[in-house]
N, C-alpha and C positions, 0 to 999 in steps of 0.2 A: 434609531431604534431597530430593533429586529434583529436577525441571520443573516448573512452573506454568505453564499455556500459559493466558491471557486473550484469552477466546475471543469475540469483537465479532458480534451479531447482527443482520439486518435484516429484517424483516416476518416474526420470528418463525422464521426460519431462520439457521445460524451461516453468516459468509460466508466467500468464499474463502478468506482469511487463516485462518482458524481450522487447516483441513485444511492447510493450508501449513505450518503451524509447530507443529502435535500429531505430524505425521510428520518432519520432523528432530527436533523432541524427540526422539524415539525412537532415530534414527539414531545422535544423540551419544549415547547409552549414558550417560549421565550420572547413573543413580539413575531411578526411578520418575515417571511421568510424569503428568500430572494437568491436568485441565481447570478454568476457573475464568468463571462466566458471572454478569453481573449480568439480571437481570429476568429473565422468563418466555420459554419458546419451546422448541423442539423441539430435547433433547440428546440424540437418539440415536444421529446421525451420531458423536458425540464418541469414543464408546467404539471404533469402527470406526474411526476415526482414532488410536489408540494412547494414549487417556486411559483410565487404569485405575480414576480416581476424577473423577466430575463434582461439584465446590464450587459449590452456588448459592446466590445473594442475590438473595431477593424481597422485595419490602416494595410498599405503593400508589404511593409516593411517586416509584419509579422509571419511570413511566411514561415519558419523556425524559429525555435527556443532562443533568447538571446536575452541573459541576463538583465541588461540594462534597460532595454524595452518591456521586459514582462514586469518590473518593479515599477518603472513609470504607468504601465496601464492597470495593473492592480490597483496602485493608489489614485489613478482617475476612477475608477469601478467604485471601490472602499467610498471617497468621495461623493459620489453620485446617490450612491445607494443611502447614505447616511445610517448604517447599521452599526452597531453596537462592536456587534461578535464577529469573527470572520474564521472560516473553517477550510479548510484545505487540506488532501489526503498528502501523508507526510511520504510522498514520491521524491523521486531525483530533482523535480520541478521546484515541487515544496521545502524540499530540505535548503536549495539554494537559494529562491528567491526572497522565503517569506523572514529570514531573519533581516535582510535586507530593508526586506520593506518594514519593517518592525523598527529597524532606525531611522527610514524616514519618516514616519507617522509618529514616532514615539509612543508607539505602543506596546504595551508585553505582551511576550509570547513564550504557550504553551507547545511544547515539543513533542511529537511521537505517543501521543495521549490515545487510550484503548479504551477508555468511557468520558463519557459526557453526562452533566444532571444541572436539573435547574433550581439553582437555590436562592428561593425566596426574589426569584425575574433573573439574578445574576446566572450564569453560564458557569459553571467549573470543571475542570479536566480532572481527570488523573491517569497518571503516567508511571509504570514501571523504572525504578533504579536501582542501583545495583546488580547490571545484570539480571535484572526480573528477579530480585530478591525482597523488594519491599515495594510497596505502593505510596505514590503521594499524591495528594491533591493541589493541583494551579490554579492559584486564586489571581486572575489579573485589577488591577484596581485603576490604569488607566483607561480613560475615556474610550478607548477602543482597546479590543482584545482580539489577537490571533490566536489562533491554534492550526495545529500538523495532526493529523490524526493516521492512526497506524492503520494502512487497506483489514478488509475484513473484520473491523471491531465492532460491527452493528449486520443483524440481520437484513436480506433488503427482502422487501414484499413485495406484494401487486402495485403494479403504479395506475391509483386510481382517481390522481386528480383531476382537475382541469389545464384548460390553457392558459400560457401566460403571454402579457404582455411585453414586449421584447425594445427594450428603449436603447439608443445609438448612444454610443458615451465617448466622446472627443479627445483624446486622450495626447495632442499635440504632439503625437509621433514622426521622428524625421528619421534618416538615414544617421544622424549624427547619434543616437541613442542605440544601434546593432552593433555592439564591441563583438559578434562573431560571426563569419560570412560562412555560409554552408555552403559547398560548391556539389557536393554527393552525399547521397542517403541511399545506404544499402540493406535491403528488406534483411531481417534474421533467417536460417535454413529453417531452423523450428519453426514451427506452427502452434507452441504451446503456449498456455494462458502466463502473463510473467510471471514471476517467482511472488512479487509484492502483495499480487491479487491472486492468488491461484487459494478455492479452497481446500485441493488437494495435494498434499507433495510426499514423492517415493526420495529418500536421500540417501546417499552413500558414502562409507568412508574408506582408508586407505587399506579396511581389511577384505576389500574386492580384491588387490593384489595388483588389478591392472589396467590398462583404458579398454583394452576387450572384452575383459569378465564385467568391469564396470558396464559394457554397453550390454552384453550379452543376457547377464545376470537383473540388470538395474531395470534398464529404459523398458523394457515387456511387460515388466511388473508394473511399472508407472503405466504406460500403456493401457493396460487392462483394467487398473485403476481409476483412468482419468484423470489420473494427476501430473501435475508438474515434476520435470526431476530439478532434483537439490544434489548436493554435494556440500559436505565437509571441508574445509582448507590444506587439512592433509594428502584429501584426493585431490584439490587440485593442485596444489605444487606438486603432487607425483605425477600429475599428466593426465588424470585419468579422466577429468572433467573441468569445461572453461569459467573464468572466473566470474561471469554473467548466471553461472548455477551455484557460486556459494555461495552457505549460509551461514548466518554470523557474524560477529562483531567487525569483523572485515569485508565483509562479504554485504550481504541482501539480508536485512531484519523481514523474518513472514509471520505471518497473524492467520494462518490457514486453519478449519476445521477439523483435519485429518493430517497426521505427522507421521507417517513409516520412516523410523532410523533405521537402515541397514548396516550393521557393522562400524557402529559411533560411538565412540565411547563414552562422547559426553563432557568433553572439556569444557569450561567455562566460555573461552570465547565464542564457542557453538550455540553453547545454552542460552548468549546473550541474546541469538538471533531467533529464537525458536520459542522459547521457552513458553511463550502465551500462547502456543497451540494446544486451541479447545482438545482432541484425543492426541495422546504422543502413544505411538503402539513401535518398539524398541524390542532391537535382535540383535543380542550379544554373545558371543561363547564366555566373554566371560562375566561370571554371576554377580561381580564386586563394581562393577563398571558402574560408574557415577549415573549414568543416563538412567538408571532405571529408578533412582529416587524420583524422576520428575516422570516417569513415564504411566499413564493411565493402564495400557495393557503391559508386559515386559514378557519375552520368548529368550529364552538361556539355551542357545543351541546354533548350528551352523547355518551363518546365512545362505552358502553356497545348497543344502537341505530344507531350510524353511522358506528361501523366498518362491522356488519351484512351486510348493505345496500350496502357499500363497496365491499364488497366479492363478492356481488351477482351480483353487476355491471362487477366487474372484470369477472367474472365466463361466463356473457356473452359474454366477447369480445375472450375468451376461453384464 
């Protein structure tokens, strides 16, 4: 019975996703709610965010991501925990593991789901398709249910629980279960929040012209924003920005607060990755450009003129 909230860690602390989805756990009142962490790191925040039992898997072996060990210790966690529901932010993490584990548990799974509600004790998703052109609801009907849930789909609050109980879960891990050896990890130059979880993003397309105006023009404005930069497909195969900042159906799906399109037209497969951003505020010269149907604020004018003016506004409210 109850939540399982899989809770994804980075340099030893849970990240935003965790605290995202231990507190609607809660909200849905759906049975008792519980946290579930692979490796080592600091689970304190967990019980402060509405997890009343902390399930971890240690072993040497998990020192990095590796498909076939994180599907065997989810489903010793799943196991242990004997919950119902099992929630996971729909990362790079999530998007590979948990269809996986979906076949070994034979359980259905809801994908990329931007709400959660609790009907009648069951759990339901719903999830944009069609390119964020209609909504559906995920009904799962086996004995256990996954779900991926897209970063930023729930407000997070003060975390004012308690603490929780932190129980070992054995997950019979050997070296025979690592199909990937990590020999180097090298930090990114950025320092910005990822693209996934970032609630702000400044984005550019190929009507920057170039990788200098894109840096010159783009990143200041993000800057001053506090937001993450994005990028269009068209900038990056012009060069203008790396493929770790597109966004889109190829690229990085975001769920951010705040969406500045700089010079985007608006294609479709843009729109796939964006289109559930709470404000989209879009600068186009020109007035017929698709992105302005989906756009909350729309500027019909040069961005190389409006993003300066931009800045500068920004720059006052500090």
């Amino acid at each position: 019975m109850g939540i399982l909230v899989y809770c994804e860690f980075e340099n030893g602390r849970p990240r935003k996703t965790a605290a995202e989805l231990l507190q609607k756990a809660v909200a849905l009142g759906a049975g008792p709610v519980s946290a579930l962490v692979i490796g080592d790191g600091d689970t304190s925040s967990l019980g402060a965010n509405g997890a009343a039992t902390v399930y971890q898997v240690s072993s040497p072996v998990l020192g990095s991501y590796s498909t076939g060990a994180w599907v065997k210790a989810l489903a010793a966690g799943v196991k242990a925990s004997g919950a119902t529901t099992v929630l996971a932010a729909a990362s790079s993490v999530g998007r590979d593991a948990f269809p996986r584990l979906s076949a070994r548990l034979g359980a259905g799974l809801g994908v990329e789901v931007t709400d959660l509600r609790n009907d009648g004790g069951k759990v339901v998703g719903r999830r944009p398709v069609y390119g964020g052109k209609a909504l559906v609801d995920v009904v799962i009907n086996s004995a256990v249910g996954l779900f991926t849930v897209r970063p930023n789909s729930f407000p997070v609050g003060a975390a004012n629980g308690g603490a929780a109980a932190v129980v070992a879960v054995d997950a019979g891990l050997s070296d025979a279960d690592v199909d990937v050896k990590v020999v180097e990890t090298l930090a990114p130059a950025s320092k910005s929040v990822d693209l996934t979880e970032a609630d702000r993003i400044v984005a550019g397309g190929r009507s920057l012209k170039s990788k200098e105006q894109f840096d010159a023009v783009l990143r200041p404005l993000a800057a001053v924003a506090k937001a993450t930069v994005g990028a269009s497909r068209a900038a990056v195969d012009a060069g203008y920005a790396g493929h770790s900042e597109q966004v889109g159906q190829t690229g990085q799906v975001v769920n951010p607060t705040l969406y500045i399109a700089l010079g985007i037209s608006g294609a479709i497969q843009h729109l796939a990755g964006m289109r559930t951003s709470r404000v989209i505020v879009a600068v186009n010269k020109d007035a017929e450009a698709p992105i302005f149907q989906y756009a909350t604020y729309g500027i019909v004018g040069d961005l190389f003129e409006v993003a300066p003016l931009l800045q500068k506004e920004l720059e006052k409210l500090g």
